[in-house]
C-alpha positions in Angstrom: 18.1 22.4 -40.3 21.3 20.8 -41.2 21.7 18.9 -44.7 24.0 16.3 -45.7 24.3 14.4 -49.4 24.4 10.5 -49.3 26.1 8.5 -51.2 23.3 8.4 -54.0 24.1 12.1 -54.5 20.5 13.5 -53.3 20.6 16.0 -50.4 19.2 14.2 -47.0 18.0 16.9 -44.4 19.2 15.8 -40.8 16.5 16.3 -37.9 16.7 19.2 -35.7 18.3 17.3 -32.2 15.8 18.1 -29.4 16.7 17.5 -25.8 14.6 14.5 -24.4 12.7 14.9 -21.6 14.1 13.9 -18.3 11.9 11.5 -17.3 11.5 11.1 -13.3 11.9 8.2 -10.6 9.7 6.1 -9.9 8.2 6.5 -6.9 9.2 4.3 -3.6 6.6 1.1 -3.6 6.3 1.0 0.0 4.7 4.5 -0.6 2.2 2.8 -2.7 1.9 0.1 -0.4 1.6 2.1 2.9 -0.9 4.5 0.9 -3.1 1.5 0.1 -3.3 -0.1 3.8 -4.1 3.2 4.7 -7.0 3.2 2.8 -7.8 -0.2 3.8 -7.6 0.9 7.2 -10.0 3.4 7.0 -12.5 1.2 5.1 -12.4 -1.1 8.1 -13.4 1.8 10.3 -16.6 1.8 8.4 -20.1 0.2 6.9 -21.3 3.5 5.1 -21.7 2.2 1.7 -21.4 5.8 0.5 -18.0 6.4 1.9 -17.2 2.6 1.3 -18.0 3.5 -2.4 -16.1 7.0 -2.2 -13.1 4.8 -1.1 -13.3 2.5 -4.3 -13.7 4.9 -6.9 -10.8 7.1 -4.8 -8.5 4.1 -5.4 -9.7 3.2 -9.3 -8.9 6.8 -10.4 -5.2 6.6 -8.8 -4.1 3.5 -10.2 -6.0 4.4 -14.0 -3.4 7.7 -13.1 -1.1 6.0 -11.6 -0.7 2.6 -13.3 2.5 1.9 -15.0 2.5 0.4 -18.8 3.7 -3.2 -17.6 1.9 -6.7 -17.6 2.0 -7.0 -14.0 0.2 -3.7 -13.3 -3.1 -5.2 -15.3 -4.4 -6.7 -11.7 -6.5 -4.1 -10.8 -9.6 -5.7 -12.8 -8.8 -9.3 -11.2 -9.1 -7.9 -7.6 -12.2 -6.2 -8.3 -14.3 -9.2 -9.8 -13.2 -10.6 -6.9 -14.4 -8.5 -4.7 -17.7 -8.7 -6.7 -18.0 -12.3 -5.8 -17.0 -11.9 -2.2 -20.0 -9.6 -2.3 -22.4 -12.1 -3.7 -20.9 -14.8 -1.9 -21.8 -12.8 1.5 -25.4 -12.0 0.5 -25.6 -15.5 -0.5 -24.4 -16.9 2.8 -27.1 -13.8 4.4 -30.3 -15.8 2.5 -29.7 -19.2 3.3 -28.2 -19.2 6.8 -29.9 -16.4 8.0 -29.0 -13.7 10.6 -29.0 -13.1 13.9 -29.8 -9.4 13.0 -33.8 -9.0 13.9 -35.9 -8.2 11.4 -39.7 -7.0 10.3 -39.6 -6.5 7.0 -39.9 -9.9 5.4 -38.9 -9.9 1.8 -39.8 -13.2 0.7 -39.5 -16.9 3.0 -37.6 -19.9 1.9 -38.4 -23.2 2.5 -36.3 -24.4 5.9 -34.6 -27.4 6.3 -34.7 -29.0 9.8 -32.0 -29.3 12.0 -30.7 -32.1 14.6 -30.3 -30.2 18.1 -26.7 -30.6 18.3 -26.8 -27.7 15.2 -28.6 -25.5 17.5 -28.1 -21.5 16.3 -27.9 -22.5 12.8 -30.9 -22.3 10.6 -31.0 -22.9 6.6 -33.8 -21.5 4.7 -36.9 -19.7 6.0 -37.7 -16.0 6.0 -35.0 -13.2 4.5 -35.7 -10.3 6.2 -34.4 -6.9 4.4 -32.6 -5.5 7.8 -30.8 -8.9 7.0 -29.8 -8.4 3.7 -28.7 -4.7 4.4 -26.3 -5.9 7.1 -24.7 -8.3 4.4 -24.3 -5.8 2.0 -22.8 -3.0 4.6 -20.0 -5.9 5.5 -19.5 -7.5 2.7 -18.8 -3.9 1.0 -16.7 -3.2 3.8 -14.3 -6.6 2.6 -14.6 -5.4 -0.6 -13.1 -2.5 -0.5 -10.1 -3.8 1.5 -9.5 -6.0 -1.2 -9.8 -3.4 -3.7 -7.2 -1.4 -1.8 -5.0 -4.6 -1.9 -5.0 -4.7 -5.7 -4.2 -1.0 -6.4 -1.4 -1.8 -4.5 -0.3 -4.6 -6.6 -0.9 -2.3 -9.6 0.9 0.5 -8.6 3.7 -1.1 -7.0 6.8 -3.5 -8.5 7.5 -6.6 -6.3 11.0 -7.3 -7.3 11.4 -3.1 -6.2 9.5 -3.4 -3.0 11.8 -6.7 -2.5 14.8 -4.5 -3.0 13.8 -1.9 -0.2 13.3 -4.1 2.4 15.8 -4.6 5.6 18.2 -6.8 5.8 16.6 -8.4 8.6 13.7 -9.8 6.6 15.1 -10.7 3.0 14.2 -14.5 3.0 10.9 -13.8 4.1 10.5 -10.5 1.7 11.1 -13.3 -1.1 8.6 -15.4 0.0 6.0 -12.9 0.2 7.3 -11.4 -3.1 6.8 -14.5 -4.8 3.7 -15.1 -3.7 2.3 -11.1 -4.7 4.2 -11.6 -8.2 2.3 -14.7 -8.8 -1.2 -13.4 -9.5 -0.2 -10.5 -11.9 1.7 -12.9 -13.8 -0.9 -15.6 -13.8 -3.3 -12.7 -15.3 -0.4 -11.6 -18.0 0.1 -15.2 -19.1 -3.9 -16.1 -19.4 -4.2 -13.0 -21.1 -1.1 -13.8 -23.3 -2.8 -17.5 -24.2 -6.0 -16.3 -25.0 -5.4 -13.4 -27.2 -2.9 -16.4 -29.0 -6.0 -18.9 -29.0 -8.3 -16.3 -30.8 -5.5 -15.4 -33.5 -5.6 -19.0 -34.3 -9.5 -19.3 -34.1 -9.7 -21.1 -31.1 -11.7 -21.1 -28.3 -11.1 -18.7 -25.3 -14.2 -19.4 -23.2 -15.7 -21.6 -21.4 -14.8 -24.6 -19.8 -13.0 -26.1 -22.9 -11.0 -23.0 -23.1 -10.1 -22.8 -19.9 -9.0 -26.3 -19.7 -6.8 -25.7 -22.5 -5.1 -22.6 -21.2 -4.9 -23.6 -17.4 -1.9 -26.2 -18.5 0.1 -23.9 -20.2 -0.1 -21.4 -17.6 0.6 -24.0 -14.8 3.6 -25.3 -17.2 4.9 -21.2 -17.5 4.5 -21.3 -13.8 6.6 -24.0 -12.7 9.7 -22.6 -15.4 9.3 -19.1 -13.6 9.7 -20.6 -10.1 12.8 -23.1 -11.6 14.3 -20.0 -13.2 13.6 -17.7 -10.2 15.4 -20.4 -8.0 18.7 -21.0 -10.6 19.3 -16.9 -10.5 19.0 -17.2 -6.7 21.8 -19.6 -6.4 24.4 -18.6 -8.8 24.0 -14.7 -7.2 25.2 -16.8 -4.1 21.8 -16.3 -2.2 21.7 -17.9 1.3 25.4 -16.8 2.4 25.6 -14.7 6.1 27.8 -13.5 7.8 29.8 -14.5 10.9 27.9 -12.8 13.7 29.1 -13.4 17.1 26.3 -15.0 19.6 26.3 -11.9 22.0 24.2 -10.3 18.2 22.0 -12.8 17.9 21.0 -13.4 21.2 20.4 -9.9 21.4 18.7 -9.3 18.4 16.3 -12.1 19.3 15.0 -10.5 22.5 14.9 -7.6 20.7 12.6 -9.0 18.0 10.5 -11.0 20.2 10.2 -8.4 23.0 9.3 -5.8 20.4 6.4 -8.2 18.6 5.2 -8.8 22.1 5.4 -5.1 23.1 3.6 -3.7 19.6 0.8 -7.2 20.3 0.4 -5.8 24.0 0.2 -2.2 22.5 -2.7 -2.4 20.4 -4.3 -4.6 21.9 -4.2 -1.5 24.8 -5.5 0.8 22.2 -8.5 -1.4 21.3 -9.8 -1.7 25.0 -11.1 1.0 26.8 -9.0 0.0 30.2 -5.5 -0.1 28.4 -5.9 3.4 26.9 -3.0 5.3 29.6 -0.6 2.2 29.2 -1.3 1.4 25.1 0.3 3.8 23.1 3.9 3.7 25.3 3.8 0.3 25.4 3.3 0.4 21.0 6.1 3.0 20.8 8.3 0.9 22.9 7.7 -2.0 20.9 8.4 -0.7 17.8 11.2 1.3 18.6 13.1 -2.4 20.1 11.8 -4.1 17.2 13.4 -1.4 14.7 16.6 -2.0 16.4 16.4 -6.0 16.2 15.6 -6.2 12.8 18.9 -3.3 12.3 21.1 -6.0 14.5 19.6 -8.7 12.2 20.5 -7.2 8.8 24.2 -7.5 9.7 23.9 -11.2 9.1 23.2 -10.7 5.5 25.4 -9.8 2.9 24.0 -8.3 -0.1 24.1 -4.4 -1.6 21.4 -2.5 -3.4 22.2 -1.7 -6.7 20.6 2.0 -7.2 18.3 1.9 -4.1 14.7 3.7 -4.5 14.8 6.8 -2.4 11.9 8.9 0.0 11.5 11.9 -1.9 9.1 14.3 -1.3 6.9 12.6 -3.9 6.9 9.5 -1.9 6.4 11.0 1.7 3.2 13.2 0.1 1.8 9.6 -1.3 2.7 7.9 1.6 0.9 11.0 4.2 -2.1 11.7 2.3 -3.1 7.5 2.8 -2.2 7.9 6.3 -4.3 11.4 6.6 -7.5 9.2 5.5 -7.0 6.9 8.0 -6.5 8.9 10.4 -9.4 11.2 9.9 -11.6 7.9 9.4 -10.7 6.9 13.0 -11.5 10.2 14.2 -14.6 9.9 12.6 -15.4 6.9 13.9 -14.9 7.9 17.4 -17.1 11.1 17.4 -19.4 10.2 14.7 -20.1 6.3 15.2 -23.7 6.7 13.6 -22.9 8.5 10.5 -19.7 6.2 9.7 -21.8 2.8 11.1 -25.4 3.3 9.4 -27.9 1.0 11.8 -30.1 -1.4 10.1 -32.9 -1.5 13.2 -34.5 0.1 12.5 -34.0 1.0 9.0 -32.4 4.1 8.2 -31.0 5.5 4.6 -27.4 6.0 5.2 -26.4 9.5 4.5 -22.9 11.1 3.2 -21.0 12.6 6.3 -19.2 16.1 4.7 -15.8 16.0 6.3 -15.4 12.2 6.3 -16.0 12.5 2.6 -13.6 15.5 2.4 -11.0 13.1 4.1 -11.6 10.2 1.6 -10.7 12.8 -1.7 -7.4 13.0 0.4 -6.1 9.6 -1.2 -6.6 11.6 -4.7 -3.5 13.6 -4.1 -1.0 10.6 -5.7 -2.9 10.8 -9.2 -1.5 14.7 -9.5 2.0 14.2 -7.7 2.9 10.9 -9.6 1.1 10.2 -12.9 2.1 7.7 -15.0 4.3 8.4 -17.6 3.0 9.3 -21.0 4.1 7.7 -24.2 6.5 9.4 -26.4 5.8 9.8 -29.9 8.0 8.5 -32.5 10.4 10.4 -34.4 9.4 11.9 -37.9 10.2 9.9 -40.9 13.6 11.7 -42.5 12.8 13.4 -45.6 14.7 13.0 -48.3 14.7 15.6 -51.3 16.5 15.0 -54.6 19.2 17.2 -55.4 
């Protein structure tokens, strides 16, 4: 350890320099975001609450891993209350209107409210059957999920980045739907802002009085973000294109549409059993014309990335272990429709399919590739001796 004297005579001992730790990339958000629909995807493919439930808790622990230290990564809990209350909501909707599911087991009966006939088919009140509340529960855990799925993505992945990867093609609408994304984890950074203010000044926080005071002042912070968001756009000169001659953008318009109609026509050959031999070419085709129409489109913008998030291998890993889930879901699905789709008539206690479950703990694989980075400790107070 080196020493030095200042100018108060006393010797002062200089730290020992240590190299910092390289700290890595982040990772490409359309991994994140492809990783989440994945997930989603698979959660569609099923009303096992088990594997439903595998799915959520799969998707907590990566973004608690995963979750950078920012404001607009705190949306996790939002999504989940409100996926909660979609849940209620649906077992709400499942007492008082009823099902068409049939039923034997009559929990308890309501008192029903008659009907003209022109509302034939829709009943309010009378009894609740428990095959009817089980089917409400297996769906309306089956939308909670995909919303869950939704919100890890928001955590895990930075709108104004995701903005920045996308094509040419579609930056006007990117900032649209960028906008609209950044709006709720703000909303939830500024309420939480207010009311950790409110209580330093002894001031409410809850109920309706609270929230009445805070909602203006987030509305107010609001409406300067969008102003401010919309100065920045026009002094970087947003709007300008390029001269493209009309031969390019008539042909990237039949591209584009003939590509949307070709990938609409492709799935909907994959979700019928007598488009099977004509669905998947048809899908290729389709996205293969509307690659190239949104390539031809991006020539009409002029704009450059300034340090441009790259695939690495980090990214493709996140971005193939979503899409093994899914894909192993479907699968499941197909040869296993009973064990993925629990019936409810009669009643039947859903049971844990192994390699279905196996798949799920596939979406894991992000929280040991790309953990969050960890705090660094502060430097050591200098010592100073006297001489």
């Amino acid at each position: 350890m080196a020493s030095r004297a200042d100018p108060g005579g006393r010797l002062r001992h200089a730290p020992a320099e240590t190299s910092r730790p390289r700290t890595r990339p982040p990772l490409h958000p359309g991994a994140w975001w492809l990783w989440a629909l994945a997930l989603g995807t698979a959660a569609t493919r099923t009303t096992n609450p088990l594997l439903l439930a595998l799915l959520m808790a799969t998707s907590a622990y990566v973004v608690a891993a995963c979750r950078p230290h920012a404001p607009w990564a705190r949306s996790y809990s939002a999504f989940f209350k409100l996926a909660l209350a979609v849940l209620v909501v649906r077992l709400v909707f499942a007492v008082v209107l009823g099902s068409p599911v049939p039923g034997t087991r009559v929990l308890l009966t309501l008192p029903e409210l008659a009907l003209p006939d022109w509302a034939q088919g829709i009943r309010l009140g009378g009894p609740v059957t428990a095959e009817t509340l089980l089917r409400a529960l297996y769906d309306g855990l089956r939308l909670a999920a995909l919303l869950v799925c939704v919100g890890a993505a928001n955590s895990l992945a930075h709108p104004a980045r995701l903005l920045k990867s996308l094509p040419g093609a579609l930056y006007e609408t990117g900032v649209a739907v960028v906008v609209a994304l950044t709006y709720a984890p703000n909303l939830i950074a500024d309420v939480q802002r207010l009311r950790a203010a409110r209580r330093l000044r002894g001031r409410p926080d809850r109920g309706v009085r609270g929230l009445l005071q805070v909602g203006l002042p987030v509305l107010e912070g609001a409406l300067e973000r969008s102003v401010a968001l919309a100065a920045a756009m026009d002094a970087r000169g947003y709007g300008r294109g390029a001269d493209v001659p009309p031969r390019v953008r008539r042909t990237t318009g039949v591209l584009t549409l003939g590509g949307l109609l070709g990938v609409c026509a492709g799935l909907y050959g994959l979700l019928t059993a007598a488009g099977g031999t004509y669905g998947l070419p048809v899908l290729l085709a389709g996205v293969a014309a509307a690659l190239a129409g949104l390539r031809l489109g991006g020539r009409r913008t002029l704009r450059t990335r300034y340090r441009p998030d790259r695939w690495d291998a980090r990214a493709r890993l996140v971005a193939g272990s979503g899409a093994a889930v899914a894909a192993m879901l479907v699968l499941a699905s197909v040869r296993d429709p009973q064990a993925l789709n629990p019936g409810v008539v009669p009643l039947v206690v859903p049971s844990l399919p192994l390699w279905p479950a196996a798949a799920v703990l596939l979406g894991l694989l992000p929280a040991f590739v790309s953990p969050a980075p960890r705090h660094r400790a502060a430097p050591a107070p200098v010592r100073e001796e006297p001489s």
